[in-house]
N, C-alpha and C positions, 0 to 999 in steps of 0.2 A: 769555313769553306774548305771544301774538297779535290783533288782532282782525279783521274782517270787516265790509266796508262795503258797502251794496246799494244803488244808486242810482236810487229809483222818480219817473221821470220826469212824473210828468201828476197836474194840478189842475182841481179843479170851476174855480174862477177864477184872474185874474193880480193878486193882489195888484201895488199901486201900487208899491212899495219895492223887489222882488223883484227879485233879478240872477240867480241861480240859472235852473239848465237844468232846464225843464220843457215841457209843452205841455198845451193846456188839449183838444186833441181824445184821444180814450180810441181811434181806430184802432188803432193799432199796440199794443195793451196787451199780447192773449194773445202776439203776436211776441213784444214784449218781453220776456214771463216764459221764453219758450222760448231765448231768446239770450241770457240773465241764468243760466238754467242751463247753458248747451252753455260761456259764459264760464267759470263757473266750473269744469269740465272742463278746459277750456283752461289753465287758473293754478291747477293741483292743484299742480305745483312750486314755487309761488313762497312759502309760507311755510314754514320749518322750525321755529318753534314751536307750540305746542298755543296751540288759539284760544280765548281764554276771554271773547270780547265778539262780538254780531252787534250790528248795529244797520239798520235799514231808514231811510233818508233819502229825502228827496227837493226836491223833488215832496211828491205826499200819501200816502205808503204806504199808508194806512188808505182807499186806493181798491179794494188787493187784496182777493181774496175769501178765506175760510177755506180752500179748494182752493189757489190761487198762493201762498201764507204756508206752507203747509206741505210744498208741491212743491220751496221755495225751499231751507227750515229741512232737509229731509231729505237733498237733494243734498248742503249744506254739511256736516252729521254722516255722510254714506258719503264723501265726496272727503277731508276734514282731519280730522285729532284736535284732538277737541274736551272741552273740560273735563268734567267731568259737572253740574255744574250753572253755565251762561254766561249773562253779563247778556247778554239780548235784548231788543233796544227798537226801540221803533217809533213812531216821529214820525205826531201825527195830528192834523186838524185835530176840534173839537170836535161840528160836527154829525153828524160820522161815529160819533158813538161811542154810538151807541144799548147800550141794556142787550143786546141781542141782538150787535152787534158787539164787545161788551168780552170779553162771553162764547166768542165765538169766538176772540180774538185769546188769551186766559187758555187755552182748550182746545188751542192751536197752539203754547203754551209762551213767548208770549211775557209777560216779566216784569215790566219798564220802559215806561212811556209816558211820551213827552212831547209835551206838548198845547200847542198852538199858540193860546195866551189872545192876547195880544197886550194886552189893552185890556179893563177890564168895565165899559168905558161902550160904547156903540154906537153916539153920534157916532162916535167912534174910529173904530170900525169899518168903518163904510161909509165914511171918508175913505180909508182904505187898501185898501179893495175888500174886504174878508174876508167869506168866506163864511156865516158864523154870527154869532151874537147874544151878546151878555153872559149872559144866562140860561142859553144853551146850555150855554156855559163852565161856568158853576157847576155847574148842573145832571151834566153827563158827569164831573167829579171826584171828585161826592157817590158816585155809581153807580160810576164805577171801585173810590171804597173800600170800599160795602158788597160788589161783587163780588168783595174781597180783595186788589186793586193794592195795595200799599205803599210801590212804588218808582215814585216821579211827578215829576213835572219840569212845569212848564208855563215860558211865554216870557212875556215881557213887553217893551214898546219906551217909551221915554221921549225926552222934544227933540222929539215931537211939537210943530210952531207952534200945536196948539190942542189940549194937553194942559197944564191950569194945574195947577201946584205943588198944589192942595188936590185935585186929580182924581191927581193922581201920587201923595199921599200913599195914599187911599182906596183905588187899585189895590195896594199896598201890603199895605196892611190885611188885603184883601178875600183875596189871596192868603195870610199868615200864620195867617187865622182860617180858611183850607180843611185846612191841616194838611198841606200839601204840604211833601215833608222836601226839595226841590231847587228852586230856583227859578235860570230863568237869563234874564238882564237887559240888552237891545241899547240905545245908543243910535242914535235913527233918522239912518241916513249915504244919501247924496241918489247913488247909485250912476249912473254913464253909462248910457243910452239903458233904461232903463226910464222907465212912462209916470208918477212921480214927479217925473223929471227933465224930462220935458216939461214936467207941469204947472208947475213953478216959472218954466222959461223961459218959460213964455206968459202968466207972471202969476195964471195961474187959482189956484197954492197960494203958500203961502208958506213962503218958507225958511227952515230950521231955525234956532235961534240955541243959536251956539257956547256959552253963556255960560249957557244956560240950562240947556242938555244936560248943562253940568259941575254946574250947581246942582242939579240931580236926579240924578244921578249920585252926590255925596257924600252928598247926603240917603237913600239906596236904601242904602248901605255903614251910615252909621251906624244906620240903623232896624233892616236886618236883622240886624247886628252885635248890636243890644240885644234881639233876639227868638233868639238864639241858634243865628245862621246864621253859617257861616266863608266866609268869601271866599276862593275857595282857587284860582281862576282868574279874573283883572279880571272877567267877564263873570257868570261862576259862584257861585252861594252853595248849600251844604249842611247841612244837621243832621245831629247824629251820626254826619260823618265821610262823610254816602252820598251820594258823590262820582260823577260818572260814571265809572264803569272805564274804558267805551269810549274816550272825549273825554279821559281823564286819560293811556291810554294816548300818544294824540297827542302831549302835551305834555310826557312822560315821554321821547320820542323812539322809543317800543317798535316792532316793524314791524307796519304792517299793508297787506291786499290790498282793494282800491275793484275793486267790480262793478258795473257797468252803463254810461252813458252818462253824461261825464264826471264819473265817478268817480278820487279817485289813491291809487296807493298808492306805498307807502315801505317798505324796506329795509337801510336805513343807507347804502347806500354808492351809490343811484340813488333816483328817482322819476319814477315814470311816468303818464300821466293818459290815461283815454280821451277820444274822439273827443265832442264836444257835440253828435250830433245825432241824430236816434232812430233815419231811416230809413238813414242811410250805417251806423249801430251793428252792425244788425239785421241788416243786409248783408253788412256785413265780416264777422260772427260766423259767420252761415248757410255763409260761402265759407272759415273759419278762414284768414281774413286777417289782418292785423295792424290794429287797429284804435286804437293807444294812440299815445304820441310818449315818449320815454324822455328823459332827460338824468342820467347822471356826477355824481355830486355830486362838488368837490373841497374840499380843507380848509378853503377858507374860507366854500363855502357851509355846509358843516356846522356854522361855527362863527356864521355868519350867524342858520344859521334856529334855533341856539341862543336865540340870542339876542334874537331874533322870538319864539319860542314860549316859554319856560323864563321871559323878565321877568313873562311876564304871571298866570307863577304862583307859588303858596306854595311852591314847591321851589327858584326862583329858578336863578340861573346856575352854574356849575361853571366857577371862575375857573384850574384844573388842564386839564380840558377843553379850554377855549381856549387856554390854556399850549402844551398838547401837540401842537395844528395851526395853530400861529402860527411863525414863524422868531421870534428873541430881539426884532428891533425890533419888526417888526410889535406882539409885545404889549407891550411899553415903552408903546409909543404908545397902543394900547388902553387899558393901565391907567392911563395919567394922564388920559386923558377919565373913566376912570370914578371917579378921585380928584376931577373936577372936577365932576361929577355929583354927588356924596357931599356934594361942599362943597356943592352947592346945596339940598340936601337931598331930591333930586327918586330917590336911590339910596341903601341902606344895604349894607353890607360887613359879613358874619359868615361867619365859619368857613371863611374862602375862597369865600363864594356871596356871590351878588351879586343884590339883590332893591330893587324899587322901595318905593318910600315911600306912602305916601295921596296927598302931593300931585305924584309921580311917575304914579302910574297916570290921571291927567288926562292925561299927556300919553304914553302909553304906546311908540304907535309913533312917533311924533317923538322920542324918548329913545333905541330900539331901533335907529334911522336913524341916529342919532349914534355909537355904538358899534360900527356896522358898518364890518368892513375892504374896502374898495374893493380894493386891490390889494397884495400883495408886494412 
């Protein structure tokens, strides 16, 4: 199985935090949907599995109208075989989701939302630029479920410098008493040349603490752990199992195809990423130009981004896997790092899989750094 990534480039605002490819003018939209189709035309070849996940990223997808959402959805089911019933989801922020827009988006078959909470305080929110209000938030959840949504997802960021321990618990709370069966959980990271990053350099905010992030961060694991949430991706928690397909897909390794403007997709044995920008996108598209940049995977990226991707979930590593694209030393050496991991307690070893610990996933990608092979 497969899935399908749509990359919707353009936000009402720039959140503070954001590194993501977006733009905040709505010009080039109707282009955009019309090169997001003629693209997918283009890469009718590139998957030979049946696609059982779309999802609409961005940017703010929930800027397109009920026309573009189903011009997009219709293309994808005449060009690929498609499951007969695919999780479709579509990343929204919350003022968008008026009872009239839920409605449209439930009529266009989309299945899954996920909502773009962040915060249900509103200091929060206006520190990070967010478009919407706390009440908003609540408010669009309530309505998503009496409209019949049951597969929801909203975000949440903690390490906020002016996010306290009893306001992190509350958002917490606030989120397990909406009855949403997904919730997924960032700690806030100070990304190069967004205007976060400025702020901190000129003093205007303050920067995050390491120490704090991790104190909210174990506290977030055990609460939802005791409200009957599984952590089944460092970042991710679900109830009964309703995991993102799409995003489980990723870290499963499965192939998928990225449409739009830097979007990537994967195929096991390359990955390729389009072009970051709308108007060179739109162009290259219009002139069926090559608009992406490719690269070769070779054995040891593959076993790289195992290992990048696979720590950070309940599936963990495939210690066979890496066996089998490693020369004999190469995993000698590997495996005694991960003997010496194991001894710290920061990695546990079962059944040949190799899975981090609770106090392993504090340090997730510094762990996944150490494990990696440089060279042959």
């Amino acid at each position: 199985m497969a899935g399908i990534y749509i990359h919707i480039p353009f936000c009402k605002k720039a959140c503070f935090y954001c590194d993501f490819h977006f733009s905040t003018s709505l010009r080039f939209k109707k282009d955009m949907v019309n090169a997001i189709l003629k693209e997918i035309d283009l890469q009718k070849n590139y998957l030979d599995d049946k696609v059982e996940t779309i999802y609409f990223g961005g940017g703010t997808p929930s800027l397109l109208n009920k026309e573009e959402l189903s011009s997009i959805l219709n293309k994808i089911s005449k060009t690929f075989s498609v499951v007969e019933k695919p999780e479709i989801t579509l990343e929204a922020n919350p003022d968008d989701l008026t009872i009239e827009k839920l409605t449209e988006l439930k009529s266009v078959g989309i299945n899954r939302l996920s909502i773009g909470v962040q915060s249900f305080f509103d200091e929060h929110l206006t520190w990070m630029n967010r478009a919407h209000s706390a009440l908003e938030s609540e408010i669009c959840i309530k309505n998503a479920q009496k409209i019949g949504f049951q597969n929801i997802t909203i975000d949440l960021i903690y390490g906020m410098p002016n996010l306290s321990d009893t306001q992190w618990k509350n958002n917490i709370e606030k989120a397990i008493n909406l009855n949403v069966p997904h919730i997924s959980a960032y700690n806030l990271t100070v990304e190069k040349n967004t205007a976060l990053a400025h702020f901190i350099k000129k003093g205007k905010y303050q920067e995050p603490s390491d120490k704090k992030g991790a104190k909210q961060f174990l506290y977030l694991i055990e609460t939802l752990e005791s409200s009957e949430f599984e952590q089944y991706e460092t970042s991710n928690f679900a109830k009964n199992k309703q995991y993102s397909l799409h995003n489980s897909s990723y870290w499963k390794g499965k192939h998928y195809l990225g449409i739009g403007p830097s979007a990537h997709s994967f195929n096991s044995n390359s990955r390729q990423w389009n072009i970051a920008n709308n108007k060179k996108y739109i162009d290259a598209i219009s002139k069926n130009e090559k608009q992406f940049e490719k690269e070769i995977l070779s054995n040891l990226d593959k076993v790289n981004e195992h290992l990048l991707i696979g720590l950070r979930t309940i599936w963990g590593c495939n210690l066979d896997f890496i066996k089998s694209n490693l020369s004999t030393a190469s995993y000698l050496e590997f495996y005694n790092e991960v003997i010496q991991q194991a001894e710290n307690n920061f990695l546990r070893i079962t059944e040949n899989k190799i899975y981090l610990t609770t106090k392993g996933k504090l340090f997730a990608d510094q762990i996944s750094s150490d494990l990696f092979i440089i060279e042959e």
